[in-house]
ChimeraX commands (.cxc) that place a marker at each C-alpha (Angstrom):
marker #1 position 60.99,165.96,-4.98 radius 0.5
marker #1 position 59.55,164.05,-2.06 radius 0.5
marker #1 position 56.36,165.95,0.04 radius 0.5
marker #1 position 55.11,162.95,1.70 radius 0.5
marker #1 position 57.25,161.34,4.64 radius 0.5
marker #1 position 55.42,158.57,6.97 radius 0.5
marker #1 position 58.01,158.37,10.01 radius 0.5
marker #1 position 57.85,154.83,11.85 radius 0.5
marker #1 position 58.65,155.11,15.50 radius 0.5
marker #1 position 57.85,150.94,15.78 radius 0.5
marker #1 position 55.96,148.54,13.98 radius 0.5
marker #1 position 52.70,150.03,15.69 radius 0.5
marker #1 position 53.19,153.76,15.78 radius 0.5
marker #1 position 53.64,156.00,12.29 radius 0.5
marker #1 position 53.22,159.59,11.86 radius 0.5
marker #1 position 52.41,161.07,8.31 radius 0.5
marker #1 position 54.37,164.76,7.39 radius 0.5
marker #1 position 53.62,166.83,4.38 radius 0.5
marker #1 position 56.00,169.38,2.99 radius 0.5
marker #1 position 54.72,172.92,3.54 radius 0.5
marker #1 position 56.62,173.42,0.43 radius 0.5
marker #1 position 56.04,171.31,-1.74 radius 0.5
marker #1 position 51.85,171.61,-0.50 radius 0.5
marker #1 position 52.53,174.88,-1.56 radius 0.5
marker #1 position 53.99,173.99,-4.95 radius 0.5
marker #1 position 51.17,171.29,-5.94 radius 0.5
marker #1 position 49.08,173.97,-4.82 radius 0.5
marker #1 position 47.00,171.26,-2.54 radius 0.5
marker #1 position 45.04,173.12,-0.06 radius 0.5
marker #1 position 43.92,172.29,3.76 radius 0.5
marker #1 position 41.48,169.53,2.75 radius 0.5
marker #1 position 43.51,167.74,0.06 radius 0.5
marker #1 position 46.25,167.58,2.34 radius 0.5
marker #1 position 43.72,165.63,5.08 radius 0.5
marker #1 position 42.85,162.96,2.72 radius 0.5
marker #1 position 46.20,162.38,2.21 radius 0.5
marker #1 position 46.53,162.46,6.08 radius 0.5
marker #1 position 43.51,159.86,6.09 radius 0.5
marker #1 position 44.40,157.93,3.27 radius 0.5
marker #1 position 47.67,156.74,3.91 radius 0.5
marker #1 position 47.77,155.27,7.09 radius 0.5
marker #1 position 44.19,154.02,6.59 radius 0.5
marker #1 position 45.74,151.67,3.42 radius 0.5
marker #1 position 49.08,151.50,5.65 radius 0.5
marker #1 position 52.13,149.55,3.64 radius 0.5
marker #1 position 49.73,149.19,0.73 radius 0.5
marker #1 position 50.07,153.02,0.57 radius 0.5
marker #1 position 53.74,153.61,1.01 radius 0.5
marker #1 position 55.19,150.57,-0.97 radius 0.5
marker #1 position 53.68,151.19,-4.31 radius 0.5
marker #1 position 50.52,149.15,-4.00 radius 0.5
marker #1 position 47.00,149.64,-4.97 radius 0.5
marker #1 position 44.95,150.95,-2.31 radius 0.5
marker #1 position 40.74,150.37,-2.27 radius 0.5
marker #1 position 39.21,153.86,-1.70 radius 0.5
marker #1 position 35.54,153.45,-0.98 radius 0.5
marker #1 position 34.14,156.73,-1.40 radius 0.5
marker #1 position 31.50,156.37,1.08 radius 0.5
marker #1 position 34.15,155.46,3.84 radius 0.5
marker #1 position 35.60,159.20,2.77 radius 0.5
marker #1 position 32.36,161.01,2.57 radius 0.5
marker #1 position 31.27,159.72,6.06 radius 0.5
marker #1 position 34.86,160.23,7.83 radius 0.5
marker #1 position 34.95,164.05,6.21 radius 0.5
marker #1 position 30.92,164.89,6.29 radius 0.5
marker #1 position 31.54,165.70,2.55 radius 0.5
marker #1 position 29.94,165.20,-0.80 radius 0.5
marker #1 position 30.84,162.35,-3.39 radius 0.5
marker #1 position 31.67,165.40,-5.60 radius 0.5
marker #1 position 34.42,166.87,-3.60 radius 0.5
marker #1 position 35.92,163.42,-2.70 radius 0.5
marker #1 position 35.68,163.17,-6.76 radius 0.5
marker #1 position 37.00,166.64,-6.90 radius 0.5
marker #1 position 40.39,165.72,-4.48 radius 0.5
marker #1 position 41.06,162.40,-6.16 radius 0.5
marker #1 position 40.85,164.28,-9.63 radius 0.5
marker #1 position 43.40,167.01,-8.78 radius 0.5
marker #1 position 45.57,164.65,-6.52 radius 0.5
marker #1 position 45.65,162.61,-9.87 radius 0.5
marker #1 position 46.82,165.61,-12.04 radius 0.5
marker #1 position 49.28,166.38,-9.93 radius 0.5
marker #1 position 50.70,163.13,-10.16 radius 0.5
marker #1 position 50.48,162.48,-6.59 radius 0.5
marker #1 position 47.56,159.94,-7.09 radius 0.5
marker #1 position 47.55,157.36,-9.82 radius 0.5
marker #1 position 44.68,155.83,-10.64 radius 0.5
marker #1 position 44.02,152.25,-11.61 radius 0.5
marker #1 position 40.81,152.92,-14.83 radius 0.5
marker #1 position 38.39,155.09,-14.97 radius 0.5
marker #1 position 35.77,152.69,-13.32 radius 0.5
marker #1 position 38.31,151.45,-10.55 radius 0.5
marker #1 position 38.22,151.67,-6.71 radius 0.5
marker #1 position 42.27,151.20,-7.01 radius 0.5
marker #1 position 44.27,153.45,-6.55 radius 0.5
marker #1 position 48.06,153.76,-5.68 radius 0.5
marker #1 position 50.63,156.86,-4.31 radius 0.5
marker #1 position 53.06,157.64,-6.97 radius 0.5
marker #1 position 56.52,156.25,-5.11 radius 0.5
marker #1 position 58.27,159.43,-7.00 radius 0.5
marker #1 position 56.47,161.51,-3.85 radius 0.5
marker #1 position 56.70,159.24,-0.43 radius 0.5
marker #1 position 59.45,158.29,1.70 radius 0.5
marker #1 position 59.41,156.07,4.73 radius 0.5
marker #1 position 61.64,156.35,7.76 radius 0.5
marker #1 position 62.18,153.90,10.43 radius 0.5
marker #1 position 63.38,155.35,13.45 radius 0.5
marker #1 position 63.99,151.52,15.44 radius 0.5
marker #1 position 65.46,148.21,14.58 radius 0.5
marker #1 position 63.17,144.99,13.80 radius 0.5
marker link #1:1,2 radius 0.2
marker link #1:2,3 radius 0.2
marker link #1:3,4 radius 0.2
marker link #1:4,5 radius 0.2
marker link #1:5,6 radius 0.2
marker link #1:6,7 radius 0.2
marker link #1:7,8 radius 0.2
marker link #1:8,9 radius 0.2
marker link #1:9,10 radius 0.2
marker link #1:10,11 radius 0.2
marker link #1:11,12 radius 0.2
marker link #1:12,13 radius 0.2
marker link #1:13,14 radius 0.2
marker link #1:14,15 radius 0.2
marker link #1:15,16 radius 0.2
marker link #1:16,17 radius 0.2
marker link #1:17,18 radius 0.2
marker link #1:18,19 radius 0.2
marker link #1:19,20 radius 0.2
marker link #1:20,21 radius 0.2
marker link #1:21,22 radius 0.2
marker link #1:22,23 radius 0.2
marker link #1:23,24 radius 0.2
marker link #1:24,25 radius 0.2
marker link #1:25,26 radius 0.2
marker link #1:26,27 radius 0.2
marker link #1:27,28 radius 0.2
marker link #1:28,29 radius 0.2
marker link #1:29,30 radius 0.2
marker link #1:30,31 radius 0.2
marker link #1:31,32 radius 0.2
marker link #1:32,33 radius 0.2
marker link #1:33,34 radius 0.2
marker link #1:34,35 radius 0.2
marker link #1:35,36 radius 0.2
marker link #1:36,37 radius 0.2
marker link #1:37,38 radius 0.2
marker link #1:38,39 radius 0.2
marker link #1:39,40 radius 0.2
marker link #1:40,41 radius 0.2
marker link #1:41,42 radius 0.2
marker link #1:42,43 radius 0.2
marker link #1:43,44 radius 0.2
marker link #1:44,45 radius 0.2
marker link #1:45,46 radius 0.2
marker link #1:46,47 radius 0.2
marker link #1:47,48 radius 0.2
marker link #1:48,49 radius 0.2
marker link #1:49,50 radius 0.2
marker link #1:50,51 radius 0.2
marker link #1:51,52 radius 0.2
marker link #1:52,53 radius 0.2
marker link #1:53,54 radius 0.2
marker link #1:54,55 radius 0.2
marker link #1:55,56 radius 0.2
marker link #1:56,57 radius 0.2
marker link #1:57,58 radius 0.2
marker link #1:58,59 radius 0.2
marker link #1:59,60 radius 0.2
marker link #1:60,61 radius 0.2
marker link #1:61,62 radius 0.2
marker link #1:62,63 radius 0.2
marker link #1:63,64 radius 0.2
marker link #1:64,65 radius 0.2
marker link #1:65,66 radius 0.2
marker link #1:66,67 radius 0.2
marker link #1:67,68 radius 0.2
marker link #1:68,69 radius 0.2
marker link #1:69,70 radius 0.2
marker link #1:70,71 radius 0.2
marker link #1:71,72 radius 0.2
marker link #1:72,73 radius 0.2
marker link #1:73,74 radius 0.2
marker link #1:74,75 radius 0.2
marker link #1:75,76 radius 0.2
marker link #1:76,77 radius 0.2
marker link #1:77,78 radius 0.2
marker link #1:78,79 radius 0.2
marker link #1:79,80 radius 0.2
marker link #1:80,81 radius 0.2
marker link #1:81,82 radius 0.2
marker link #1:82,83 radius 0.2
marker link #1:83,84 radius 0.2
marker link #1:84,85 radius 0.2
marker link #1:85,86 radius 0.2
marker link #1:86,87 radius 0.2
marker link #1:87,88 radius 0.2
marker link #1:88,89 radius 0.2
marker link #1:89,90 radius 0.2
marker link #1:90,91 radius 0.2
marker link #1:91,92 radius 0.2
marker link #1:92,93 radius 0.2
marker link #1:93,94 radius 0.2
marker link #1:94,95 radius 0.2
marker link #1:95,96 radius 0.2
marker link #1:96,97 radius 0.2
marker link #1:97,98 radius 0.2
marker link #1:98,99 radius 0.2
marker link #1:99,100 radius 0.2
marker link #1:100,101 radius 0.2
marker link #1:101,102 radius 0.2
marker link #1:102,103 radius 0.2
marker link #1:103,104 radius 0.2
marker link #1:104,105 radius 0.2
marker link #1:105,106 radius 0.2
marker link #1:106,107 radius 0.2
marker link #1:107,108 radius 0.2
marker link #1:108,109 radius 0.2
view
């Protein structure tokens, strides 16, 4: 089941949805459901079209005010729920499993 929809209006302006359902059925709370807000139009197509995405965890930590440990904590738990894959254990890469995103382009190129 797809939770994740990024809606283009144009090539310039996207909006991000989550599922209120399917939040609720991954169990992701308020502040897992930001980063995803954050994270996927910050690595915008990279994030929608299957590709590795660089997530510095210092960018995160400064944008949310947070600790390295809860960043750690959301990638971990995005990762068991399959919404996350990540590249090794060592690796900034990461990638959005395609099984949970869907794009929708609301204009014509």
């Amino acid at each position: 089941m797809k939770g994740i929809y990024v809606i283009e209006f144009s090539k310039d302006k996207k909006s991000v949805l989550l599922d209120a359902g399917w939040l609720n059925e991954h169990d992701i709370n308020k502040s897992e459901a930001g980063f995803l807000n954050y994270i996927i139009p910050q690595q915008y197509p990279n994030s929608v079209l299957g590709g590795w995405m660089v997530l510095k965890l210092d960018n995160i930590m400064e944008y949310f005010n947070t600790s390295k440990a809860t960043v750690s904590k959301w990638l971990k738990k995005l990762e068991k729920e399959n919404i996350l894959i990540h590249e090794d254990f060592r690796s900034p890469l990461w990638k959005i499993n395609k099984d949970v995103i869907e794009v929708k382009k609301f204009y014509r190129d």
